[in-house]
C-alpha positions in Angstrom: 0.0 0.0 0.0 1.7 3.9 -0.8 2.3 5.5 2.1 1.8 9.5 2.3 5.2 11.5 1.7 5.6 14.8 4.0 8.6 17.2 4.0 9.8 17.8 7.7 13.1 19.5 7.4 14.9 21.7 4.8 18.2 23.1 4.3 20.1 25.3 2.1 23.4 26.9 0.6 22.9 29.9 -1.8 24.2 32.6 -3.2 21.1 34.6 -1.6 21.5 33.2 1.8 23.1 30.2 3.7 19.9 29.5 5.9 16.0 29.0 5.2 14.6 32.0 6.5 17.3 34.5 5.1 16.6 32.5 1.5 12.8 33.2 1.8 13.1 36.8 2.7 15.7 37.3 0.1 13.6 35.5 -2.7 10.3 37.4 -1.7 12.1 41.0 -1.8 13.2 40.5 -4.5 17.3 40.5 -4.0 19.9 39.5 -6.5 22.2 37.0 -5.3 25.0 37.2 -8.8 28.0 39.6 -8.4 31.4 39.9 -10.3 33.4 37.2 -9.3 36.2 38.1 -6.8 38.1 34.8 -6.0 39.5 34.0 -9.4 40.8 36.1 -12.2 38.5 37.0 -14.2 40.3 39.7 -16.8 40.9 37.2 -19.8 37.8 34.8 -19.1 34.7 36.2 -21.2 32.7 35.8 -18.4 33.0 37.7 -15.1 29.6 37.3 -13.1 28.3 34.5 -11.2 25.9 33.5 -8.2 28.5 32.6 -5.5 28.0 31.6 -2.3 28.7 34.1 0.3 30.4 34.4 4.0 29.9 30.7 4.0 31.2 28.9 7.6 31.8 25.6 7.6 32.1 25.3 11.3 28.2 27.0 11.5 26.9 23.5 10.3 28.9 21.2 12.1 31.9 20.6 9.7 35.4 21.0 11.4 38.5 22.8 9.8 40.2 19.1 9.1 37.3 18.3 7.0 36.9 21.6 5.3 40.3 21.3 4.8 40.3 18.3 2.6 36.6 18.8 1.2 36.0 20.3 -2.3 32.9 23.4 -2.0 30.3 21.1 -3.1 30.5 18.7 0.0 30.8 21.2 1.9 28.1 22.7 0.9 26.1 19.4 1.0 27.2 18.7 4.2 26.1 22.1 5.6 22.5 22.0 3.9 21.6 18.0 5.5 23.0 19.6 8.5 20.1 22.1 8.8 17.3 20.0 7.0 18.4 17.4 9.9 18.4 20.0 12.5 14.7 21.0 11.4 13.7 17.6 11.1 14.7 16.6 14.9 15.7 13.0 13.4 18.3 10.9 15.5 19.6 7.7 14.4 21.5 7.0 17.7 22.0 8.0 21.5 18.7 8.3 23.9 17.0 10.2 21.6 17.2 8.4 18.8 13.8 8.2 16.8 14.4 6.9 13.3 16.2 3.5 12.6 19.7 3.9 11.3 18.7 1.0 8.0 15.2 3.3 7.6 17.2 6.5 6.7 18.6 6.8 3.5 20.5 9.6 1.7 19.7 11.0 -2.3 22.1 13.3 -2.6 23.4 14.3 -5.7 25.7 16.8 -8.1 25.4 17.3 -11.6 30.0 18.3 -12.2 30.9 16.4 -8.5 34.5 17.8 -7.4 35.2 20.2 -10.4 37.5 22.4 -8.3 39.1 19.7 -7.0 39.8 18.0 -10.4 40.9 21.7 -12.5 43.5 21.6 -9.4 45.1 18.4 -9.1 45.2 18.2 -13.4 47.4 21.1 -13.8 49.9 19.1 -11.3 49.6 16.0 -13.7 50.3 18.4 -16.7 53.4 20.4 -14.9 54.7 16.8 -14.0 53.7 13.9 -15.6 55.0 11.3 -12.8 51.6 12.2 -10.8 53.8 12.2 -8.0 52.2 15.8 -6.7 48.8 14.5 -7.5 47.1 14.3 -3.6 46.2 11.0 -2.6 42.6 12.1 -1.8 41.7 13.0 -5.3 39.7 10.4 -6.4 37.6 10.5 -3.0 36.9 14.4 -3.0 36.4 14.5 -6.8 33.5 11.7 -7.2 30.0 12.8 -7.8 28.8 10.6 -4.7 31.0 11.4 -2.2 28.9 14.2 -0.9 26.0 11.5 0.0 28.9 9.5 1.3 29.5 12.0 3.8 26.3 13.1 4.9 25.5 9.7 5.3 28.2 9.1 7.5 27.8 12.5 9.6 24.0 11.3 10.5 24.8 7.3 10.7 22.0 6.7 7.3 22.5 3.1 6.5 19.7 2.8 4.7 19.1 3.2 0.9 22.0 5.9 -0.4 22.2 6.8 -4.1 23.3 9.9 -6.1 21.4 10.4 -9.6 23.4 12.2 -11.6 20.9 14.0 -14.5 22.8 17.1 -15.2 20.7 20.7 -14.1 17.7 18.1 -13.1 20.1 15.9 -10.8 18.6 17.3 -7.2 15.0 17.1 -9.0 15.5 13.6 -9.9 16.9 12.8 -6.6 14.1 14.1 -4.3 11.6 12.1 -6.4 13.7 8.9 -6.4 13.4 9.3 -2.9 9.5 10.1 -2.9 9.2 6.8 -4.4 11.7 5.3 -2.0 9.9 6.0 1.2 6.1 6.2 -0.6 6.5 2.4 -1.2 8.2 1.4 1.8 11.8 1.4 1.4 12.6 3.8 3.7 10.6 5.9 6.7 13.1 9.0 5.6 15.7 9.9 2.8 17.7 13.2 2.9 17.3 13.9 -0.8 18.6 17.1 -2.9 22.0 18.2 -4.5 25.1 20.2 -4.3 27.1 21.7 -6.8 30.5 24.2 -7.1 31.5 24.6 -10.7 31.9 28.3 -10.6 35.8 27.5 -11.3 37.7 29.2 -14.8 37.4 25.7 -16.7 33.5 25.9 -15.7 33.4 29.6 -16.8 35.1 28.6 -20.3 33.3 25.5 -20.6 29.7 26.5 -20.4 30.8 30.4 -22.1 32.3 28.8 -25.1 28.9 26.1 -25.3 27.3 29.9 -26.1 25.1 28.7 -22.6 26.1 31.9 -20.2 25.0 35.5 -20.7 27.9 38.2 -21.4 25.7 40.5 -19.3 28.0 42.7 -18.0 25.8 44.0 -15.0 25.9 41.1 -12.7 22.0 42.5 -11.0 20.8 42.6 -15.0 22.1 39.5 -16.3 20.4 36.7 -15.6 16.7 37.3 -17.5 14.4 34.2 -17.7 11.5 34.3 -19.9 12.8 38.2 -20.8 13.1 39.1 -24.5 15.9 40.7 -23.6 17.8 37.1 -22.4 21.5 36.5 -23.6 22.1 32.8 -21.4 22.1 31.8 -17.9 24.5 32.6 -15.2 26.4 30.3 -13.4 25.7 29.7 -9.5 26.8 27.8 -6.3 24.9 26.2 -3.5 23.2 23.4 -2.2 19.4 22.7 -1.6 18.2 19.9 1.1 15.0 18.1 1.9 13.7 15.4 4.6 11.5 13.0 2.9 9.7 11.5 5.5 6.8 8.8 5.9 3.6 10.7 7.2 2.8 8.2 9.9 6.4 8.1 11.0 6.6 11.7 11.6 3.2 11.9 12.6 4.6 9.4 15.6 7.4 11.6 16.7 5.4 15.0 16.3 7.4 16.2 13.7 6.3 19.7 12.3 5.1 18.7 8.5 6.3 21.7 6.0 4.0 20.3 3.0 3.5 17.0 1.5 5.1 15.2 -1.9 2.2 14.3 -3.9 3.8 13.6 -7.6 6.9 13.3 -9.7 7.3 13.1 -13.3 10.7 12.1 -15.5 11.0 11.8 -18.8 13.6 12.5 -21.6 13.8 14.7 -24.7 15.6 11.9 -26.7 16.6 15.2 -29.0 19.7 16.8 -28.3 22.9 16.8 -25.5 22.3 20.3 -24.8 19.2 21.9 -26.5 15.7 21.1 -25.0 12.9 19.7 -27.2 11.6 22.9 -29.3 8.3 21.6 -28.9 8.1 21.2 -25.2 6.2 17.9 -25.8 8.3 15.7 -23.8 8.3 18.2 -21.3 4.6 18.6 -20.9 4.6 14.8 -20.7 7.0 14.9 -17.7 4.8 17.6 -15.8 1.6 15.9 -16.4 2.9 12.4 -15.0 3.6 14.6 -11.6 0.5 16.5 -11.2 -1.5 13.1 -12.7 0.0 11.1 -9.5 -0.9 14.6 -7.5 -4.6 14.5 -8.0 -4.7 17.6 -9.9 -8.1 19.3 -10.0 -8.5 22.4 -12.6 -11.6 23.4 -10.9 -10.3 23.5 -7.0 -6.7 24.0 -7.2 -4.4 27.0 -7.2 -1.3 25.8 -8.7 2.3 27.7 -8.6 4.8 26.4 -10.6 8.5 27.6 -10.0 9.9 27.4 -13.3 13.3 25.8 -14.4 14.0 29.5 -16.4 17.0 29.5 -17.0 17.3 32.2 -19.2 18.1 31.2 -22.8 16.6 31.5 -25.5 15.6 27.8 -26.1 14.9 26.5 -22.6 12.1 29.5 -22.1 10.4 29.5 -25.2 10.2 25.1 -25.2 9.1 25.5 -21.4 6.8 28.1 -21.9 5.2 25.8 -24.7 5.2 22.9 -22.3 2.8 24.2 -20.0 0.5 24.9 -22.8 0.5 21.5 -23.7 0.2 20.2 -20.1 -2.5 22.3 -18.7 -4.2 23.6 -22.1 -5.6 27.1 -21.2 -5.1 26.4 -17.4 -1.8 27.4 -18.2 -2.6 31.3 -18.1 -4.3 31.3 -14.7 -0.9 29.4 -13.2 1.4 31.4 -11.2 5.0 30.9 -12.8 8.1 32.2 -11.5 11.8 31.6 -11.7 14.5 31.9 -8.9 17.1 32.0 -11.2 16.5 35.7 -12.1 18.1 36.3 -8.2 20.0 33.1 -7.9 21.6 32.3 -10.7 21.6 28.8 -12.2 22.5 26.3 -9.8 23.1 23.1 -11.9 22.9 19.9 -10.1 21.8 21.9 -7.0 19.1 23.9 -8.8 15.9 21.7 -8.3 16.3 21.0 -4.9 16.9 24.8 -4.3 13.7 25.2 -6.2 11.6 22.6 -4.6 12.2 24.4 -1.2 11.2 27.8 -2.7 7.7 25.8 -3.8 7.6 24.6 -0.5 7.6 27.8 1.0 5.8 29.3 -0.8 2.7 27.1 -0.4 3.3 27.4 3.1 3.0 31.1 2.9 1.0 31.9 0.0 3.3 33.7 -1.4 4.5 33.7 -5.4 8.1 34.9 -5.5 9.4 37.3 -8.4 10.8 36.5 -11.3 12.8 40.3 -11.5 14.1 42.4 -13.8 11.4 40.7 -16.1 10.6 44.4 -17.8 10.6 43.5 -21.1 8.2 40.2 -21.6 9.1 37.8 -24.1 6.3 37.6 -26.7 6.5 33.8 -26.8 6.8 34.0 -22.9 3.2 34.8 -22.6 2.3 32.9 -19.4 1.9 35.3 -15.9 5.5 35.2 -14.9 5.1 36.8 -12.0 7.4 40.2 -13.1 9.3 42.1 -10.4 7.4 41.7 -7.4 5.9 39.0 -5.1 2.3 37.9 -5.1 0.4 37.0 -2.3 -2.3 34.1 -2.7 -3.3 30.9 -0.8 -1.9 28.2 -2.9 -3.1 24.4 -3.0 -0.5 22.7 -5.4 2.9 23.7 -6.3 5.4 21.9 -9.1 9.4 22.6 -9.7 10.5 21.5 -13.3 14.1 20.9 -14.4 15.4 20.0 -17.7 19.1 19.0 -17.5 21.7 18.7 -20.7 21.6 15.0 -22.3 17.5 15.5 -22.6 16.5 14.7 -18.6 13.2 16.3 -17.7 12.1 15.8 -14.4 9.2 17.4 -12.5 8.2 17.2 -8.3 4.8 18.0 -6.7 4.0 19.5 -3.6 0.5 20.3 -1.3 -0.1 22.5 1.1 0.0 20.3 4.3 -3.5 19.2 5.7 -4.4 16.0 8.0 
């Protein structure tokens, strides 16, 4: 029999704040999280703006300076997102107050790059010498993809189901509803699902720039433009995003608070291009309809916000935009639509999750975020994109779509949290 899916904990690593409630007041004002970037040179690279992470402290979320140390960004930053969602969530695997079995919690954690820095560093000590006698011996454990779920698993003593879906900008997307499905049929009673990512680095920069995927903006607050007719690309950005998936009667048990409840999920794949989305949004629109199919999605009673995966360029906007024609036929023009990249930046492998928790706050709050600097609306972009500033309004069902490079769609669904 499914069991009922709740969210009791959330964490988070951005470049518009490094904690839930500074990332919700920052997304609802309105406040752009991208900047010039100042710990690299950037004077021959065509790109100088990204979303970084800011005044990040390890030791805030647990993580000592031996680890840090050793640690590329993107565990770190995973590390320090589980560390909050846990702390919210109250869950303890061990010690008196231990209220979860250590074999029922499992860890989803994933990045779309994995230890980019990490790798740019320790191949230009291959190149200068050949003999790979410079090359540290804890390369290959701080560059893989999954060593971030490795870790957060071991800092909270999960030994239940751990995997790391790798699916590009829809990795943390893909992840969470992996785990939806994990724990609504039984597998687990909680899974610490999201993603973390740190590609911000000058062979990330060059990668992406020369791909003609980021904007050349030069104004880092007028730069990244989703669904804008003025958009040039997306910007790169840092972070991590974490959820606690837990069983309803599980939490119900401890008296967990419940944040909202995962109701759908929906993954699919364009089968088209490595890096261009489906023109015709139809294997998109397939995607969201499997999620809001499984969500119980009523025209007539629901309110439905959709945070958008917007990324800014000129393909992904117009097929997404044409997606949620085809998935909710004229329903599509009463949706409330926005996209966090316009103040965050794109997040890659991190992105979803980041997203997820922006839908889950704001059906919690009944509040639409922006989509700013959205002044100039894209003709093709004709949905309500929510331009500029917030929107208050009780919402009943809210989606987060990403589309990743290699074709990977993948869509979550959350309610508003009722008995």
């Amino acid at each position: 029999m499914a069991k009922r899916v709740v969210v009791t904990g959330m964490g988070i690593i951005s470049p518009i704040g490094n904690d839930i409630e500074t990332y919700w007041n920052n997304l609802v004002n309105g406040v752009c999280g991208i900047d010039y970037i100042d710990n690299f040179p950037t004077d021959k690279l065509p790109v100088k703006i990204a979303g970084k992470v800011k005044n990040f402290k390890p030791e805030e979320y647990g993580i000592d300076k031996p680890f840090s140390r050793k640690q590329d960004l993107f565990t770190q930053y995973g590390v320090a997102a589980a560390y909050q969602a846990m702390q919210q969530a109250g869950l303890k695997t061990e010690g008196e107050d231990q209220n979860i079995d250590p074999f029922r919690l499992g860890v989803y954690v994933g990045s779309g790059i994995g230890g980019f820095e990490i790798q740019y560093r320790e191949t230009a000590k291959m190149i200068e010498d050949p003999s790979g006698q410079w090359v540290s011996p804890l390369f290959i454990p701080t560059m893989i993809s999954n060593i971030a779920a490795g870790h957060i698993a071991i800092k909270h003593h999960a030994n239940g189901p751990t995997i790391d879906v790798v699916t590009a900008c829809a990795t943390s997307t893909n992840n969470i509803g992996e785990a939806f499905r994990a724990v609504k049929h039984g597998y687990a009673d909680a899974i610490i699902a999201g993603g973390c990512e740190n590609a911000t680095i000058p062979l990330g920069i060059a990668g992406f720039a020369n791909a003609k995927a980021l904007s050349r903006a030069e104004d880092p607050k007028y730069a990244s433009l989703p669904f804008n007719a003025n958009r040039g690309g997306f910007v790169m950005g840092d972070g991590a995003g974490i959820i606690v998936l837990e069983e309803y009667e599980h939490a119900k048990a401890r008296g967990a608070k419940i944040y909202a409840e995962m109701v759908g999920y929906g993954n699919t794949c364009d089968a088209y291009h490595s890096t261009a989305p489906r023109p015709d949004g139809t294997t998109q629109a397939k995607c969201i309809e499997l999620a809001l199919e499984e969500a119980g999605f009523d025209k007539e009673k629901d309110n439905l916000y959709i945070n958008a995966h917007g990324t800014g360029t000129k393909l992904n906007d117009a097929a997404e935009t044409l997606a949620y024609k085809l998935a909710l036929g004229d329903f599509a023009y009463k949706a409330h639509i926005n996209s966090i990249k316009s103040m965050t930046g794109h997040m890659l492998g991190a992105a979803g999750a980041a997203e997820a928790i922006a839908t889950i706050l704001a059906l919690k709050n009944g509040i639409v975020p922006p989509t700013i600097n959205l002044d100039t609306p894209d003709p093709e972009c004709d949905l309500d994109y929510t331009p500029n500033k917030a929107v208050k309004t009780e919402l009943t069902i809210g989606i987060s779509d990403s589309l990743g490079f290699g074709g990977h769609d993948a869509c979550v669904a959350f309610r508003k949290f009722e008995e």
